[in-house]
C-alpha positions, -999 to +999 in steps of 0.1 A: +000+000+000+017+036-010+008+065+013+024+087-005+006+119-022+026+117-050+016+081-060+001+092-093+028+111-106+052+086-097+031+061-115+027+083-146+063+083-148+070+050-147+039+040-172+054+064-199+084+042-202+060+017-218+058+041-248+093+063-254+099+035-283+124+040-311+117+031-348+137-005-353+156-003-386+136-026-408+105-002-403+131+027-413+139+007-444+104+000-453+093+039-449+125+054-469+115+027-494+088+008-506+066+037-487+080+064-500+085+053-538+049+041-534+033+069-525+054+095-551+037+072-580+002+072-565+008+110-562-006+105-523-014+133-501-004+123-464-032+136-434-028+132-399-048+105-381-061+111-346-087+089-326-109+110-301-087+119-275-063+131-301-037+104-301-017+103-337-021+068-354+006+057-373+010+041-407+019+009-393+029-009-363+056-030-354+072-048-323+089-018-317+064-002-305+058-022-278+083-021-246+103-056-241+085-059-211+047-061-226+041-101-210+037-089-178+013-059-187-009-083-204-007-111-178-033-143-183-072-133-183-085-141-146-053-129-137-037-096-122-038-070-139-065-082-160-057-065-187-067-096-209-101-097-192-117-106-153-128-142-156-106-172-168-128-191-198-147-153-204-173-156-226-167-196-234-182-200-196-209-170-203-217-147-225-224-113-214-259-104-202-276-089-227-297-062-207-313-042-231-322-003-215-364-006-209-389+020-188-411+045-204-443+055-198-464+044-171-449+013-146-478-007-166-459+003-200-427-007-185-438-038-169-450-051-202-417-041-223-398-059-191-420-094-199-414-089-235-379-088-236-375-114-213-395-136-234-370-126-263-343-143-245-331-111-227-312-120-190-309-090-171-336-061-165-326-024-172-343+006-162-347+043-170-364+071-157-382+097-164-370+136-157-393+143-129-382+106-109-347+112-121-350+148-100-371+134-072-400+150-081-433+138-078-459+137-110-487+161-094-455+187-095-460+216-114-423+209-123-433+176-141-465+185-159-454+174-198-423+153-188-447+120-170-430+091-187-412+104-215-378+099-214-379+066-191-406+051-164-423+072-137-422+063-099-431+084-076-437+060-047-435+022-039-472+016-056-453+021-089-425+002-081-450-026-075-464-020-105-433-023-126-420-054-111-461-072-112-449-107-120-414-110-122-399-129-097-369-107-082-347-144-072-343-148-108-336-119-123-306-088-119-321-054-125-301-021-134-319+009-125-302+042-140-308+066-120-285+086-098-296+117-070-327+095-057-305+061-061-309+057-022-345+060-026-355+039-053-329+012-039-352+011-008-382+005-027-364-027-047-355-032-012-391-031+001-407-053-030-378-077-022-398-081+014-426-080+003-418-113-018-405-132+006-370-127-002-339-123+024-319-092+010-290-114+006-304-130-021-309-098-040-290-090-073-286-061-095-274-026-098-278+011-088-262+036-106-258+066-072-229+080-090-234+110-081-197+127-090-203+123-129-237+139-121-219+173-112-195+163-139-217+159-173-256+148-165-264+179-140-294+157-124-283+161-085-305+177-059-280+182-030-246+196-026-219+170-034-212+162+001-245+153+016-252+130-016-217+116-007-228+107+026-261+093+013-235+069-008-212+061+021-243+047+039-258+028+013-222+011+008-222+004+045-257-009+048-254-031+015-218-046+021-240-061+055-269-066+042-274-070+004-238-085-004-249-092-042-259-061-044-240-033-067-245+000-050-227+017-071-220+015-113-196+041-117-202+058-152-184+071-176-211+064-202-228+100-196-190+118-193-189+104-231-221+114-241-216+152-224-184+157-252-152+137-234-124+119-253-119+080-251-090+087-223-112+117-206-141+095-198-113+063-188-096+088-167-126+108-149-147+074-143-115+058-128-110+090-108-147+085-094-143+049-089-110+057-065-125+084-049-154+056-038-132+033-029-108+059-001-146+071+011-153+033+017-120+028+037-125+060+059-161+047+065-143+018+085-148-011+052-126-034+042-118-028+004-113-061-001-152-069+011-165-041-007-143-032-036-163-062-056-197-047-055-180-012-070-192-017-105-189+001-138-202+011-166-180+025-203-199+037-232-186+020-265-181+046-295-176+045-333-139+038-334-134+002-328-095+001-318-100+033-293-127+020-272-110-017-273-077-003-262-095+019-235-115-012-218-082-031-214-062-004-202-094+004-176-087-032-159-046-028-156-051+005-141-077-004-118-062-035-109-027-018-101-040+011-087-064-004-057-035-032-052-005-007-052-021+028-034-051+009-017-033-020-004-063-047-015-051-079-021-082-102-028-080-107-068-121-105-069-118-066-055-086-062-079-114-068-105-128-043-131-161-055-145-181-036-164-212-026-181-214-011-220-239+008-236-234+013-275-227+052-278-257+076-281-236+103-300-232+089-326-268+075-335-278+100-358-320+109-369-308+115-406-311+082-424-316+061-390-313+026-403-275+034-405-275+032-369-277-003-369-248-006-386-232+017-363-245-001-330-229-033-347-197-020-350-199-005-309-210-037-301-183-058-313-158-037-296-175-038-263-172-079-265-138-078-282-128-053-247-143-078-226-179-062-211-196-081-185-229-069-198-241-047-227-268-027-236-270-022-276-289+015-288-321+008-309-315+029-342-346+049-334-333+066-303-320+095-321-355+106-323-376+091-295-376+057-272-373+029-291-403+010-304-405-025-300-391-030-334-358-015-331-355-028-294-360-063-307-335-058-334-311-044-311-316-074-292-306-096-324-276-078-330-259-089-300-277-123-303-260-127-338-229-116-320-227-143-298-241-173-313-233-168-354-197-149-356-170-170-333-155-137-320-168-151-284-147-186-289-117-172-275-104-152-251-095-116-256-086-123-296-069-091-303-046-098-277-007-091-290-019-069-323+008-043-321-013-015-327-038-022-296-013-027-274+003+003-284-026+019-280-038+004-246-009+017-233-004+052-245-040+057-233-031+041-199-001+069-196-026+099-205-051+089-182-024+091-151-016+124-166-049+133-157-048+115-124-017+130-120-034+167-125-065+154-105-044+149-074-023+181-075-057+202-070-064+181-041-093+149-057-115+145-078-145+167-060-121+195-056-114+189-094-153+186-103-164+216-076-136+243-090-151+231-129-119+217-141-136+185-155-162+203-168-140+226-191-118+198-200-154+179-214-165+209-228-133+222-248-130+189-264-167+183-272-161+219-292-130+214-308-151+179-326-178+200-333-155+222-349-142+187-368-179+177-380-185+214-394-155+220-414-159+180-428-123+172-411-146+147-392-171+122-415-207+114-404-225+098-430-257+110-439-250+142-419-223+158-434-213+133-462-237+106-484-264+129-477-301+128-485-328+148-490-365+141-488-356+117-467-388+094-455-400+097-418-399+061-398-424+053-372-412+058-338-428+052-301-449+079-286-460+079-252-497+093-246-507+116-230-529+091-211-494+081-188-494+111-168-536+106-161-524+078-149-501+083-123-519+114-110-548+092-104-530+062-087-507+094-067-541+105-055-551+075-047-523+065-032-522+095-009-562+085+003-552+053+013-522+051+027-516+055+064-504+092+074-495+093+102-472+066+092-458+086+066-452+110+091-436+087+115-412+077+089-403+112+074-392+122+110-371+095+119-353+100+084-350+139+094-331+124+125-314+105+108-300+128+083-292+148+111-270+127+126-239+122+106-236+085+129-268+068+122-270+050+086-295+067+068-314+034+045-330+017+073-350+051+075-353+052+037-365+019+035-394+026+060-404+053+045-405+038+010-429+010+030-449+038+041-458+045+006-441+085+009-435+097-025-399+101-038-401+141-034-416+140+005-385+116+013-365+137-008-378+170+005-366+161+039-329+160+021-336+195+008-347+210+044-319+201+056-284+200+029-301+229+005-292+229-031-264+236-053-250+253-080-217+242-101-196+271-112-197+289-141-177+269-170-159+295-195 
């Protein structure tokens, strides 16, 4: 374990050793050669290539690119560092779970999506949220009138959640619920229907999201100031590692950094920066890293160019791996782990000529299997424009179907393994993301980093300068700014009625007639209490009050009494 404050710099010193490489003569030869004669007859025009986070490609790629000590970087996959994936047989023992992203409308709509894609051979559940749940606010809100059910599924209290889940057997299946401020909340309802089937928390599996740093960082859905939602975090890490010990309470996600404008090795670096930040706060909570560490999950976004976001999943493992064994002293291979969760990128899904995305999603797909995902999520080629109907969901669904069972790239393990360009690549975006870790640490962490707006300029000035790319034509999308069409034929796509949010406001109001109040009331005080008292663990309280059928926004409100609100800086 290294105390030292220093440890990053140090480390970003050593890593850059890995690639100060020298041309070998034969690659010399071959360039003041057969290159060069070759391109003076073909009359070529040389350009500089550059991936996302603006690393220069080379024409080719040899062994000398790679340091003489590249073995023991790449290790054996279900071994330290993992940089060849987390499990020994990967995907010839199981393939990835295929959890397709579901919720929209009312919990009756997103129930019945939930049963349909199981029946399609889907095996984990994956939920969104609408704006006003996302925000903690309840549907009656002025605040939500026109949002009820439109970007994901509405809850606003456990009759919902019962709702939702009508059927499906919570033993049997994992769910992923993206959602973030309220994570605490609508972890205590999951919590509650668990109960209310019978079922022993410990036998509980899935995923929150509750990362609440890349909230202030790209997403801007918080409702507290950093710290109280910090502490909110520490307890449910606390109460979860005890209770609900297949539970993930946490998916730290860089999926959302992506989409807000970041580079392949600003979204690597920021996400790992989060994910170490969680694991010190779970040490000075009194955990053991090696107990907890495991349920720290995360979740990458997978863009357009294949070898980038390849190169970046491996490189996420090593530097995981080394960095919680080497500055966090854990020693358990299972909490050395990195696994993951991938979503096909959103950015790049375009409403111009929308069957393209397929192809697109394809290609994003492949290179979330060929980096080794645990579980993916693959975009519907309609969700450029709306929530995808149950067309393009099902097709989605296909594609990674095909994937595994029709091409063979799931036969072995990590198949690109040794190709002189990805490893060259996995490790000069290894060294730029301790460059960052190594500036992260000199302003004193990550929230220090994300409260004085650093992140947030870095995301932004490199989200401009590729806007800047796509305008002048330097960058190609097809059908946007190259290939393009006009007239180009409209394509049915899912539209929620305006019946969802009748819906909800009648089963809020009846919800509010038959509940017991004074047991709401109960409940809301003792959580006031208890988010008083910085020594009492804050879920037990949610968790009753979530059985008390309060809405998401009373619990919530009692947060707001109390911690306030908060503004980020302003970005120039």
């Amino acid at each position: 374990m290294v105390e030292e404050q220093n440890y990053y710099k140090k480390k970003l010193q050593e890593v850059q050793k890995h690639t100060e490489l020298k041309e070998n003569a034969e690659e010399k030869r071959w360039r003041d050669t057969t290159l060069k004669k070759w391109n003076e007859k073909t009359d070529f025009n040389e350009k500089e290539y550059t991936n996302s986070s603006d690393i220069k490609i080379k024409d080719i790629y040899t062994s000398s690119d790679l340091p003489a000590d590249q073995e023991p970087l790449l290790g054996i996959s279900g071994e330290y560092p993992f940089t060849r994936g987390v499990y020994p047989n990967m995907y010839r023992g199981k393939y990835w779970t295929m959890r397709m992203f579901s919720g929209f409308g009312t919990p009756e709509d997103t129930n019945s999506r939930l049963k349909y894609l199981i029946s399609h051979g889907e095996t984990g559940l994956s939920i969104a949220f609408d704006m006003p749940t996302l925000y903690a606010i309840d549907c009656d809100s002025k605040r939500a009138e026109g949002e009820i059910g439109k970007c994901g599924v509405n809850v606003t209290s456990l009759k919902d959640m019962e709702v939702v889940f009508d059927g499906i057997d919570l033993s049997k299946v994992t769910t992923s619920m993206t959602i973030n401020a309220p994570a605490a909340v609508l972890t205590a309802m999951y919590f509650a229907i668990a109960e209310k089937q019978g079922l022993d928390l410990n036998k509980i599996g899935g995923t929150v999201q509750a990362d609440i740093l890349k909230e202030y960082i790209a997403q801007k859905e918080w409702i507290y100031p950093p710290e109280a939602h910090l502490r909110i975090i520490r307890d449910m890490m606390v109460f979860c590692t005890k209770n609900a010990p297949k539970w993930n309470y946490i998916s730290i996600s860089g999926y959302h950094i992506r989409e807000a404008g970041a580079s392949a090795v600003q979204e690597l670096a920021f996400t790992l920066a989060d994910g170490f930040y969680y694991v010190d706060m779970g040490i000075k909570a009194g955990l053991d890293p090696n107990r907890f560490a495991p349920r720290l999950s995360f979740f990458f976004n997978s863009s357009i160019n294949f070898f980038e976001e390849i190169a970046k999943m491996r490189a996420a493992r090593r530097i995981w791996a080394t960095v919680l064994k080497e500055k966090f002293g854990v020693t358990d291979p299972r909490a050395q782990m990195l696994r993951f969760h991938t979503q096909t990128s959103g950015y790049t899904l375009t409403w111009q000529q929308p069957l393209n995305n397929i192809i697109r999603t394809t290609v994003e797909a492949m290179a979330a299997v060929f980096g080794g995902t645990q579980s993916l999520h693959t975009n519907s080629y309609d969700e450029a424009m709306a929530l995808p109907s149950e067309e393009a969901v099902k097709i989605a669904l296909r594609t990674q179907q095909i994937l595994a069972e029709e091409t063979g790239i799931a036969d072995t393990i990590d198949p690109l393994a040794g190709s002189y360009y990805l490893e060259a690549l996995t490790n000069e975006i290894e060294k730029e993301a301790y460059r960052y870790f190594d500036k992260i640490e000199s302003m004193g962490g990550i929230l220090n980093a994300v409260k004085n707006g650093y992140i947030q300029r870095e995301i932004a000035a490199t989200s401009y300068r590729r806007q800047k790319r796509l305008e002048s034509g330097e960058e190609i999308m097809v059908g946007v700014n190259r290939y393009v069409e006009k007239d180009e034929k409209p394509i049915n796509i899912l539209k929620i009625s305006k019946e969802a949010e009748k819906i909800q406001l009648s089963r809020l109001k009846n919800t509010k007639e038959t509940r017991n109040v004074e047991k709401v009331k109960k409940s809301l005080d003792a959580l006031r209490e208890a988010f008083r008292d910085e020594k009492k663990n804050v879920m037990p309280f949610l968790i009753d009050a979530a059985k008390s059928y309060a809405t998401i926004e009373e619990i919530s409100d009692v947060g707001r009494e109390i911690y306030g609100g908060w503004k980020e800086p302003v970005i120039v």
